[in-house]
PDB file of N, CA, C and O in Angstrom:
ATOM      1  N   UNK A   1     -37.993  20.758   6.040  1.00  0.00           N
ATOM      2  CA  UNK A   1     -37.262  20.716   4.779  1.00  0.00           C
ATOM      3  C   UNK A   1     -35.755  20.780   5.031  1.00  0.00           C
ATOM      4  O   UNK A   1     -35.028  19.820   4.775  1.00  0.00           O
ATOM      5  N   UNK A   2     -35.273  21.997   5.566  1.00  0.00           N
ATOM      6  CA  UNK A   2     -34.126  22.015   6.199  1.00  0.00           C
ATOM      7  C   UNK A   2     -33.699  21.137   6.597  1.00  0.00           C
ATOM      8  O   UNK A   2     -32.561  21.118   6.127  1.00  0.00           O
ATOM      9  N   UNK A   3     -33.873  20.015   7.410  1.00  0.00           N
ATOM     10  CA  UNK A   3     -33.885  18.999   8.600  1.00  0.00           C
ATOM     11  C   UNK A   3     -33.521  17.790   7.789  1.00  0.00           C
ATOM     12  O   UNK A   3     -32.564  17.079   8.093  1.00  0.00           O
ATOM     13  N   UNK A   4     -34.453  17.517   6.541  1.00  0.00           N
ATOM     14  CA  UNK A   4     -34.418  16.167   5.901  1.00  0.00           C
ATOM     15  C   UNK A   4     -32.873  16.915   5.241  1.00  0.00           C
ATOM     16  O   UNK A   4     -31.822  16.304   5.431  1.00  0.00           O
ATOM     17  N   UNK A   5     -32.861  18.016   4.610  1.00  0.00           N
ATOM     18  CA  UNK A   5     -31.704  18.096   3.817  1.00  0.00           C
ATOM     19  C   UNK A   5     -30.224  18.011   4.680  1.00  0.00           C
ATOM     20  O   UNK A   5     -29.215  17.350   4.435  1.00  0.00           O
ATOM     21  N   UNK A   6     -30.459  18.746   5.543  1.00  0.00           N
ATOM     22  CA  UNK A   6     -29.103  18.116   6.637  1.00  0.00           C
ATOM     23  C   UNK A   6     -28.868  16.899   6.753  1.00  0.00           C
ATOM     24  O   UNK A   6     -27.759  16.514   6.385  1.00  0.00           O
ATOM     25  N   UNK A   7     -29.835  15.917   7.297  1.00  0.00           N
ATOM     26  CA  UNK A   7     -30.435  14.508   7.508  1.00  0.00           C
ATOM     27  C   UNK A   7     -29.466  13.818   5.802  1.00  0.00           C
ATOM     28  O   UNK A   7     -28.761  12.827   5.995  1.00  0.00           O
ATOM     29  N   UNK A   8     -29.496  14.163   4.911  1.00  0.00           N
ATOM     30  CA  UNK A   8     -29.614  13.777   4.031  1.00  0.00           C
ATOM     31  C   UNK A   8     -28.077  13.832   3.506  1.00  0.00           C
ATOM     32  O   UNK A   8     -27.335  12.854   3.419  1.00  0.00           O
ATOM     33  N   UNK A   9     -27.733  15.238   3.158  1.00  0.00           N
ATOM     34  CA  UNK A   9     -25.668  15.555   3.533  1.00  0.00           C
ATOM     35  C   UNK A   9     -25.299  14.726   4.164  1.00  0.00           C
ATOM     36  O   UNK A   9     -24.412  14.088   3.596  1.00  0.00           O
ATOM     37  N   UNK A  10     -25.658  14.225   5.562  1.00  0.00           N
ATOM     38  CA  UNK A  10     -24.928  14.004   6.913  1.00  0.00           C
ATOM     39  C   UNK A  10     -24.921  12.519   6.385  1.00  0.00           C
ATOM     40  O   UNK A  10     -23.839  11.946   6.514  1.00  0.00           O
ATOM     41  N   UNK A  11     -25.954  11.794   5.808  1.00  0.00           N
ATOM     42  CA  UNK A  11     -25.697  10.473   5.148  1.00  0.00           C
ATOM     43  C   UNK A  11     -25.310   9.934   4.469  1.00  0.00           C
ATOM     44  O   UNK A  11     -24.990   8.746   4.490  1.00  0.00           O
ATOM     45  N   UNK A  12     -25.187  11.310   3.036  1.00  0.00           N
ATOM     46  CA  UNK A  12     -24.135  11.362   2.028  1.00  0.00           C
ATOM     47  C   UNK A  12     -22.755  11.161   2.595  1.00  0.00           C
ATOM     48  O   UNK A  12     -22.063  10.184   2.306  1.00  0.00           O
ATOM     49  N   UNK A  13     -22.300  12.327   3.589  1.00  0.00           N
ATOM     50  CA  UNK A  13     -20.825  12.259   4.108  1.00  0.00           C
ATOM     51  C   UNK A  13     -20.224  10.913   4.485  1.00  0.00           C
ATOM     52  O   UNK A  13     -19.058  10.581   4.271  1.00  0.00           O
ATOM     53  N   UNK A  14     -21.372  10.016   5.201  1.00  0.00           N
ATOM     54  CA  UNK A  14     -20.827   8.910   5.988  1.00  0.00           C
ATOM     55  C   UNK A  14     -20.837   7.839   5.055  1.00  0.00           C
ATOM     56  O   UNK A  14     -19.978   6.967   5.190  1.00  0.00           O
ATOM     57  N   UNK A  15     -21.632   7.758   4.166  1.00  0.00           N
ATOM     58  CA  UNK A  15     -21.008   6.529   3.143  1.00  0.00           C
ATOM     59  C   UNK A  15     -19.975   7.182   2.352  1.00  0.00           C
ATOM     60  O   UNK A  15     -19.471   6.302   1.653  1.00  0.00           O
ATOM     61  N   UNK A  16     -19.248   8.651   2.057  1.00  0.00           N
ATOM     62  CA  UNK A  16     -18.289   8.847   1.190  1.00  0.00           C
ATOM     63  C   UNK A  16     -17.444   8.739   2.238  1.00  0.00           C
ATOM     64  O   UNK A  16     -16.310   8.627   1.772  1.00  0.00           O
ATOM     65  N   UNK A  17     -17.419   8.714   3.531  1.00  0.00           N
ATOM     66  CA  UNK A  17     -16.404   8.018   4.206  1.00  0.00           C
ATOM     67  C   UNK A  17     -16.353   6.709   4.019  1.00  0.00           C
ATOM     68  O   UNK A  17     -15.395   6.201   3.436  1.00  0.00           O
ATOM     69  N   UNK A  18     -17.529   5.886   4.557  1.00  0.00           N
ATOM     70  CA  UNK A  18     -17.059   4.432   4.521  1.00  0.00           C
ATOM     71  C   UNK A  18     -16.266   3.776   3.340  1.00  0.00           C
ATOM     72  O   UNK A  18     -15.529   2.791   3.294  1.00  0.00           O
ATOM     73  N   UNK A  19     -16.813   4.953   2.119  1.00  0.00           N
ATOM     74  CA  UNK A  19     -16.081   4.265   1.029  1.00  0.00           C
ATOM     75  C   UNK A  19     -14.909   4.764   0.926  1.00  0.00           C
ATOM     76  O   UNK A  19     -14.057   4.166   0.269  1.00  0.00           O
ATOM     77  N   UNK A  20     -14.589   6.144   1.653  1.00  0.00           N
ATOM     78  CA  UNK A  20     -12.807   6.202   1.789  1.00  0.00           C
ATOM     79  C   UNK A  20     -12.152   5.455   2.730  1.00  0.00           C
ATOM     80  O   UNK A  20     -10.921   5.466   2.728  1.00  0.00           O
ATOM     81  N   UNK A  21     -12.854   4.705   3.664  1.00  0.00           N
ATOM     82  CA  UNK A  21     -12.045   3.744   4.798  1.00  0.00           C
ATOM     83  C   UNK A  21     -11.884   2.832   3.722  1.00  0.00           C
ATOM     84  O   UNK A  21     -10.722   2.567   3.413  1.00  0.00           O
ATOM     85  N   UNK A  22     -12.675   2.371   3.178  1.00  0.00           N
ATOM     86  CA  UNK A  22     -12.003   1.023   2.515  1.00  0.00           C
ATOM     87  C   UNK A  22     -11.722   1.228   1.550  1.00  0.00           C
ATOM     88  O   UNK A  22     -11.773   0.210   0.861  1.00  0.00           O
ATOM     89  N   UNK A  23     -11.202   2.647   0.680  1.00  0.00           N
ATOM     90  CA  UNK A  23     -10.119   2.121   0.154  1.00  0.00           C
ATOM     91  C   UNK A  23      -9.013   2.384   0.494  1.00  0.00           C
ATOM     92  O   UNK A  23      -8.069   1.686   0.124  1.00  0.00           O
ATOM     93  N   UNK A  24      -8.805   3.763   1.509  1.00  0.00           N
ATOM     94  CA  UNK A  24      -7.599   3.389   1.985  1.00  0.00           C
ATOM     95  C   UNK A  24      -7.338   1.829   2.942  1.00  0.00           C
ATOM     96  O   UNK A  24      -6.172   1.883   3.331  1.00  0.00           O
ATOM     97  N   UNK A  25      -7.807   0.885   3.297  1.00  0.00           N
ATOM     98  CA  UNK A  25      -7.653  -0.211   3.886  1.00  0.00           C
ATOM     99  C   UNK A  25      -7.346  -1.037   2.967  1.00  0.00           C
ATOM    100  O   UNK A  25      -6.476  -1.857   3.260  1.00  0.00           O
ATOM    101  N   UNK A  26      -7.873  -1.084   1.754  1.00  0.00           N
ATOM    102  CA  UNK A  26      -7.608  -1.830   0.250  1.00  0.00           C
ATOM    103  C   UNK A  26      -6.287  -1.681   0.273  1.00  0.00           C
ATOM    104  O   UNK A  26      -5.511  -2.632   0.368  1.00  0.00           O
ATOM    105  N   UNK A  27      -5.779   0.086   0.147  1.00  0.00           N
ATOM    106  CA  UNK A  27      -4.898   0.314   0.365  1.00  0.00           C
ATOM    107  C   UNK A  27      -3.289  -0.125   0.978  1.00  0.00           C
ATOM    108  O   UNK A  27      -2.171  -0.359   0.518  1.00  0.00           O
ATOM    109  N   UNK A  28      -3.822  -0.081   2.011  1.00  0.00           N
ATOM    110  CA  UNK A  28      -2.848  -0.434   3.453  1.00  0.00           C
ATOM    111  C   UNK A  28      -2.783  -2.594   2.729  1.00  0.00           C
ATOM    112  O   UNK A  28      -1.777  -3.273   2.530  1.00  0.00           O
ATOM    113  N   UNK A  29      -4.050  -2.933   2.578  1.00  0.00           N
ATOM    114  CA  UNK A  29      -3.492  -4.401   2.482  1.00  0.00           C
ATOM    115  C   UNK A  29      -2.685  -4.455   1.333  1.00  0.00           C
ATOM    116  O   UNK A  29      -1.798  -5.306   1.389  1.00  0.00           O
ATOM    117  N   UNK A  30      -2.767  -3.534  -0.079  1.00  0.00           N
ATOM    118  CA  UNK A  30      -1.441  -3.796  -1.143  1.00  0.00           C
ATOM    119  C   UNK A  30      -0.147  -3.504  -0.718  1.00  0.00           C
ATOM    120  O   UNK A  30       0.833  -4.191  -1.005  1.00  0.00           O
ATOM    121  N   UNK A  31      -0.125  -2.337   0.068  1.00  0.00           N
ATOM    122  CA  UNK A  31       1.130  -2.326   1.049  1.00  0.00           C
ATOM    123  C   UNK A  31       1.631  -2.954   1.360  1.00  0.00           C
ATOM    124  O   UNK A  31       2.742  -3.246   0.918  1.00  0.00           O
ATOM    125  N   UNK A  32       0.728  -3.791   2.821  1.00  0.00           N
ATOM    126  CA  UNK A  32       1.411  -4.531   3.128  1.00  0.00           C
ATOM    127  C   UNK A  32       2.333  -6.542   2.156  1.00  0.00           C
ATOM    128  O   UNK A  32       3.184  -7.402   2.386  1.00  0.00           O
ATOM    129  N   UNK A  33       1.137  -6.092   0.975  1.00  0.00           N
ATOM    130  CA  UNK A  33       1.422  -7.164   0.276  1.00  0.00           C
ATOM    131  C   UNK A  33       3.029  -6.990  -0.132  1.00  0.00           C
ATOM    132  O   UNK A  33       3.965  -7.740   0.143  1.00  0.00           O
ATOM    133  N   UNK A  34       3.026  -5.844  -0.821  1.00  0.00           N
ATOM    134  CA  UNK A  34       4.012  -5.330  -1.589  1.00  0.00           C
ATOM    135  C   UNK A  34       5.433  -5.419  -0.212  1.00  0.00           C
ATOM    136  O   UNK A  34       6.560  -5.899  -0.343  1.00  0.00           O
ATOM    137  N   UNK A  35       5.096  -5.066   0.453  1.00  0.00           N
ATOM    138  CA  UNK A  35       6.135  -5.209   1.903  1.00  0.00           C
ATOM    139  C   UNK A  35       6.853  -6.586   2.014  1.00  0.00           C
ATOM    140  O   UNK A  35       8.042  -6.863   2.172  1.00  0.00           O
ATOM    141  N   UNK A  36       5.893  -7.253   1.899  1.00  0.00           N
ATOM    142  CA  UNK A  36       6.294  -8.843   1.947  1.00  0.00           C
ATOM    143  C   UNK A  36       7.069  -9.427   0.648  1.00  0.00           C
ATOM    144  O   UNK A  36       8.145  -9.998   0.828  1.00  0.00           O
ATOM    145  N   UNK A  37       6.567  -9.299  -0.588  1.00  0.00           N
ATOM    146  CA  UNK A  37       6.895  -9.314  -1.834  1.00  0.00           C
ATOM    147  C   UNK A  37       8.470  -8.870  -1.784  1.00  0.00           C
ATOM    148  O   UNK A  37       9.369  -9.651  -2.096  1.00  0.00           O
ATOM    149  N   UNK A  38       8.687  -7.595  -1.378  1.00  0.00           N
ATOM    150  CA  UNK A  38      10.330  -6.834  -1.075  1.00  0.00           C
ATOM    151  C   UNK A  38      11.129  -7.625  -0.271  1.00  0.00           C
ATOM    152  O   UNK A  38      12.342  -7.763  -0.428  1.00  0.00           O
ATOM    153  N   UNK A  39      10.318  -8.256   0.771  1.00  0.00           N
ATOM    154  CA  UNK A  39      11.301  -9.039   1.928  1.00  0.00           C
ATOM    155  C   UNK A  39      11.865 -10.019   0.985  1.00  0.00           C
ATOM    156  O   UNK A  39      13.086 -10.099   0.848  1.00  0.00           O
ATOM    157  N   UNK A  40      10.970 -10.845   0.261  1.00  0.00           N
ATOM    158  CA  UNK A  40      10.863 -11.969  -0.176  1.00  0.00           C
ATOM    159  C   UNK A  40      12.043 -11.988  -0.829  1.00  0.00           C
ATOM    160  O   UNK A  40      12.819 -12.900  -0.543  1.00  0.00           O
ATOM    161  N   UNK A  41      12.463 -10.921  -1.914  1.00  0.00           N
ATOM    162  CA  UNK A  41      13.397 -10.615  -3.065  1.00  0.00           C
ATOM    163  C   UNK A  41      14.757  -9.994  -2.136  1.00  0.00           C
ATOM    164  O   UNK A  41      15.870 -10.100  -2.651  1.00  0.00           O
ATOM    165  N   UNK A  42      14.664  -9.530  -1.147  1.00  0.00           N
ATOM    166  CA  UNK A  42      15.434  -8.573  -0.822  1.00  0.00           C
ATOM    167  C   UNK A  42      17.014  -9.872  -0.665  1.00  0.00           C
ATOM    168  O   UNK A  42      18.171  -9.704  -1.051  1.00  0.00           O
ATOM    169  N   UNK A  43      16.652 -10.567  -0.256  1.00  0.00           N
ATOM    170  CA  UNK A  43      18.137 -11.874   0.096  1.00  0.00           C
ATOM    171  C   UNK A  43      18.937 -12.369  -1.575  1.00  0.00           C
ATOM    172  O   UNK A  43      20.130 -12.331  -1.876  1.00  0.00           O
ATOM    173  N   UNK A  44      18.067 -12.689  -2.183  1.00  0.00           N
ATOM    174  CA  UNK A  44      18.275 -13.113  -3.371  1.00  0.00           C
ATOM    175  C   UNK A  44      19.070 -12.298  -4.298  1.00  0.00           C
ATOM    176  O   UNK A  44      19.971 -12.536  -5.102  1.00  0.00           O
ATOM    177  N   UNK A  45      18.179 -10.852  -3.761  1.00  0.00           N
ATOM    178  CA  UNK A  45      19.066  -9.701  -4.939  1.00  0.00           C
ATOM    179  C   UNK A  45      20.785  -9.281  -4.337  1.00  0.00           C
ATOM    180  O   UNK A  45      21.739  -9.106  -5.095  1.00  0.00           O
ATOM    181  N   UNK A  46      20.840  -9.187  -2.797  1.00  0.00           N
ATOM    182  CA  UNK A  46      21.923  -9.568  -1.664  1.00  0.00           C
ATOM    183  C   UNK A  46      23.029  -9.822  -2.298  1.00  0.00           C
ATOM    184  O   UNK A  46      23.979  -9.149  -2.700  1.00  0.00           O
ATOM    185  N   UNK A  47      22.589 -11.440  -2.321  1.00  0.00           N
ATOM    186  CA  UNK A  47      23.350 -12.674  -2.789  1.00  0.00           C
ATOM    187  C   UNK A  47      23.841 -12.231  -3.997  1.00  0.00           C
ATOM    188  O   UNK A  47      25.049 -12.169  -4.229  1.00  0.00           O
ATOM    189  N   UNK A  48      22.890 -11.885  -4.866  1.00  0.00           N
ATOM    190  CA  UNK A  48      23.544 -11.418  -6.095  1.00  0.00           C
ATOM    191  C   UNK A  48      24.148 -10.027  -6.547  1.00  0.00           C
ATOM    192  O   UNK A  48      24.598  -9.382  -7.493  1.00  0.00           O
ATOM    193  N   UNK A  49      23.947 -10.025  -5.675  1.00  0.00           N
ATOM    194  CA  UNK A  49      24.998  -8.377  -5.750  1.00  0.00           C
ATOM    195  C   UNK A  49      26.872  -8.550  -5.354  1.00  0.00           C
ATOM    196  O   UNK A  49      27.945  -8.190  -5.839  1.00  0.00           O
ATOM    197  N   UNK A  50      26.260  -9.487  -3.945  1.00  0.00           N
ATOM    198  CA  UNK A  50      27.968 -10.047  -4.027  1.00  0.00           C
ATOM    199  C   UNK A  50      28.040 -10.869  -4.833  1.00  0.00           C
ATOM    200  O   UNK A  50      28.911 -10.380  -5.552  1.00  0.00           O
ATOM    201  N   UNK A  51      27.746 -11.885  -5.326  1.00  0.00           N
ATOM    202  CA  UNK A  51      28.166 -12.341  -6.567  1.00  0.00           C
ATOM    203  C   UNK A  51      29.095 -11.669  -7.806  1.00  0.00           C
ATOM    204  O   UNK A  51      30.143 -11.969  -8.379  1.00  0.00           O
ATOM    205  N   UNK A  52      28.169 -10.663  -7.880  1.00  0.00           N
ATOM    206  CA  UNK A  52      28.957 -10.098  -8.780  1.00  0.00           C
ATOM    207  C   UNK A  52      29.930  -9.166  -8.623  1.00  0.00           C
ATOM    208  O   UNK A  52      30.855  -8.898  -9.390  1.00  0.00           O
ATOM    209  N   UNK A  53      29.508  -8.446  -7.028  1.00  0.00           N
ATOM    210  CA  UNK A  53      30.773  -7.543  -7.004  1.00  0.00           C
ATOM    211  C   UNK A  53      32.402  -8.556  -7.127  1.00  0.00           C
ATOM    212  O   UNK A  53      33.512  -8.294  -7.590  1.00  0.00           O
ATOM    213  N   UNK A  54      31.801  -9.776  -6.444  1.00  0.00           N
ATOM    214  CA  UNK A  54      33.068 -10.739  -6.008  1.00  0.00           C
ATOM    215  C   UNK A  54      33.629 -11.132  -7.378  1.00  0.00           C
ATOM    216  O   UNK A  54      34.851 -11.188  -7.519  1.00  0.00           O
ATOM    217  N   UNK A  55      32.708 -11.438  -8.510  1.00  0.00           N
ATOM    218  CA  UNK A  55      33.126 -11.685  -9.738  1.00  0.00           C
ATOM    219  C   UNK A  55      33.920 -11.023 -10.458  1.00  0.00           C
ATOM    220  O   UNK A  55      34.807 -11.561 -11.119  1.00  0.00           O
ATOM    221  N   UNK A  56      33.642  -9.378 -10.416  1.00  0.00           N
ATOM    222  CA  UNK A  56      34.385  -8.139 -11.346  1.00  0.00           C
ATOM    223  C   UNK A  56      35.620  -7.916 -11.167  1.00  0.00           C
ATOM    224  O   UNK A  56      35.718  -7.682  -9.963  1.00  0.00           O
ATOM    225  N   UNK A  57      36.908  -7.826 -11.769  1.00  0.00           N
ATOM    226  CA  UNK A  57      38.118  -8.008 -11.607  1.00  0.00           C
ATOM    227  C   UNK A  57      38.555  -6.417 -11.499  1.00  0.00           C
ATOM    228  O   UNK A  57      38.343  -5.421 -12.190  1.00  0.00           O
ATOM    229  N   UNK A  58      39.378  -6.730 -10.100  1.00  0.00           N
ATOM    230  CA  UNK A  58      39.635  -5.397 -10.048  1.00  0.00           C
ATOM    231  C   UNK A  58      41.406  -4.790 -10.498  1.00  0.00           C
ATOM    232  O   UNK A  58      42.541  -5.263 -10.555  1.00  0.00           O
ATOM    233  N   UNK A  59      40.637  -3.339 -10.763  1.00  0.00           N
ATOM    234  CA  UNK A  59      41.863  -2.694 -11.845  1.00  0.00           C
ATOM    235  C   UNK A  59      42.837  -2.219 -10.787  1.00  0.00           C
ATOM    236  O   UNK A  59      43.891  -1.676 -11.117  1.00  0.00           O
TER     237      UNK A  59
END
């Protein structure tokens, strides 16, 4: 009895892991999406930042 119920926890534990590996891995891939997404914007917003600092007339 003992045996199956250990047996039984110990199988519980390992699929509430597998299902925390993937979602932290779900995880890690929005990351890295979001990482790329930032690169993507990061020149553009740059550009437009000097733009405008270059635009504002100074006092």
């Amino acid at each position: 009895m003992e045996t199956m119920t250990l047996a039984r926890a110990t199988a519980e534990a390992a699929a509430d892991l597998r299902t925390k590996e993937e979602a932290l891995q779900a995880l890690e891939e929005q990351l890295i999406r979001l990482q790329l997404r930032v690169l993507r914007l990061k020149p553009p917003l740059v550009h437009l930042q000097c733009q405008l600092s270059s635009s504002t007339p100074m006092p």
